[in-house]
Phi, psi and omega in degrees: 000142174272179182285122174308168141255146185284148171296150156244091163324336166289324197272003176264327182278352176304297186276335172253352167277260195314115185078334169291185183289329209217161186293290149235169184223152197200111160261137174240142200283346209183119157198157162332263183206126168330334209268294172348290188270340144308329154322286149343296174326280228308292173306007175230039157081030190296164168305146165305138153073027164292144167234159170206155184228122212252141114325300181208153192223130203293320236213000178312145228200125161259232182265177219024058160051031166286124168321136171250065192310123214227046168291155209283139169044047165230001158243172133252132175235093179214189207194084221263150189257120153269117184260013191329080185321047161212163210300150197300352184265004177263341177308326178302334185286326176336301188289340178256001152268018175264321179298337192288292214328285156321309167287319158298297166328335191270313222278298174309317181280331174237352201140291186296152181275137187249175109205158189272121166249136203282124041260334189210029162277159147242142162269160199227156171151195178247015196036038191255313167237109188248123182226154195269165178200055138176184195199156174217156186233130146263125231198108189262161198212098192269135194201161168321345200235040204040183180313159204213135148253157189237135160273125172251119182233118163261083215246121151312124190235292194266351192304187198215170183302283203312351173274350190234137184322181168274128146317124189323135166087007170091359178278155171296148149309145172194173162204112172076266173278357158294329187287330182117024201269119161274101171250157176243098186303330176292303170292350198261325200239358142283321161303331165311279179307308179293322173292316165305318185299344199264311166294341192261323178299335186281310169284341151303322199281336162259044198027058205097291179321088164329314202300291177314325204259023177076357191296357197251319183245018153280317188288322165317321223281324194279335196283126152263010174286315201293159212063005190255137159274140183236177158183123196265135160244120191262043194136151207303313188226045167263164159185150183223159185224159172133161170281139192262129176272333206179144176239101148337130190290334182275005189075016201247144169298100161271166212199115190273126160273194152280020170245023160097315203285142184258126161249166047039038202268129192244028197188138165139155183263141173241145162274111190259134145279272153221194167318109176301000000 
């Protein structure tokens, strides 16, 4: 890998604070992992729409507390404080419009071809070999100003394959600039941070409601799980098989087996087998 250029916290808060969507902002060259210590924030009253931005992160985690690789200035690592005024049953959809957010951002800013496997990867690829390059975490956070979430986006940006692990479900790593992407990081996570604020504004403004605020068939649109033959694991010696048909108003995969018959899954590593 080459010498990055370092993010500039004035010139993000310049464009994304003053006057912009969100309340603050912060880059730190070096923590554990953005999704922590905005917990912390959370619990001491940080503002709705905190952002915080890593260079690099010792300790980064996507979901089932799976390790994340986090070198310095060759991703974006960051992580947004959420206060959101709707109802508790819409918060689970938060990591999956955070996923539209992403995936439309990507497509536009660079090119690569996205999509999303469900619930929040996203893959980059040509869509013959889809390999992932980024992951997002949601984290609920009970404080003094009431629940809180805190979002975490982990963006492969400059890394090269061979530096980067293997992916939940066996997929290969990739990122950005393995795909053939010239990215400008600064512009990349502006451009990032304005499409989520603009999804989060659309799904508050509908309380919630994926369906009204159109957010349900941004997302069908972008999943490339649905039409797959799957195979969900649910658990050290659980598994469900079967085609993926449809994402729910609650965000959950359903899945036809071969007996005709439909599950629900609101949890789980999905496996793409192949094209139904």
């Amino acid at each position: 890998m080459g010498v990055p250029v370092l993010l500039d916290g004035e010139r993000l808060r310049a464009r994304l604070v003053d006057g912009g969507p969100f309340a603050a902002l912060d880059v730190v060259t070096t923590t554990g992992s953005t999704n922590t210590d905005l917990v912390a924030a959370a619990g001491r009253g940080a503002s709705d729409r905190t952002v915080l931005i890593a260079e690099e992160q010792h300790a980064g985690r996507g979901r089932m507390q799976r390790q994340w690789a986090s070198p310095r200035g060759h991703g974006l690592f960051l992580s947004v404080l959420l206060r959101p005024k709707v109802p508790q049953a819409a918060i689970a959809w938060l990591p999956l419009i955070a996923g539209v957010a992403l995936a439309e951002t990507v497509d536009r800013a660079t090119g690569v071809p996205a999509t999303l496997k469900w619930p929040n990867d996203l893959l980059l690829g040509d869509g013959g070999e889809w390999s992932k390059g980024a992951g997002i975490l949601a984290e609920a956070v009970a404080g003094p100003d009431g629940m809180a979430i805190v979002l975490g986006m982990g963006i492969n940006v400059f890394q090269q394959r061979e530096d980067l692990p293997r992916g939940a479900g066996g997929l290969p790593a990739t990122s950005l600039a393995a795909e053939g992407a010239e990215v400008d990081r600064e512009e990349f996570a502006v451009a990032l941070l304005t499409s989520f604020a603009e999804v989060d504004d659309r799904w508050r403004g509908a309380a919630g409601d994926v369906v009204a605020s159109g957010l349900l068939d941004r997302y069908r649109r972008l999943c490339s799980t649905l039409g797959q033959q799957v195979r969900v694991e649910l658990g050290a010696d659980d598994q469900l098989r079967g085609v993926a048909t449809d994402i729910d108003e609650t965000g959950r995969l359903v899945v036809r087996s071969a007996d005709g018959g439909t599950t629900a899954v609101s949890a789980g590593d999905v496996v793409h087998l192949r094209r139904a």
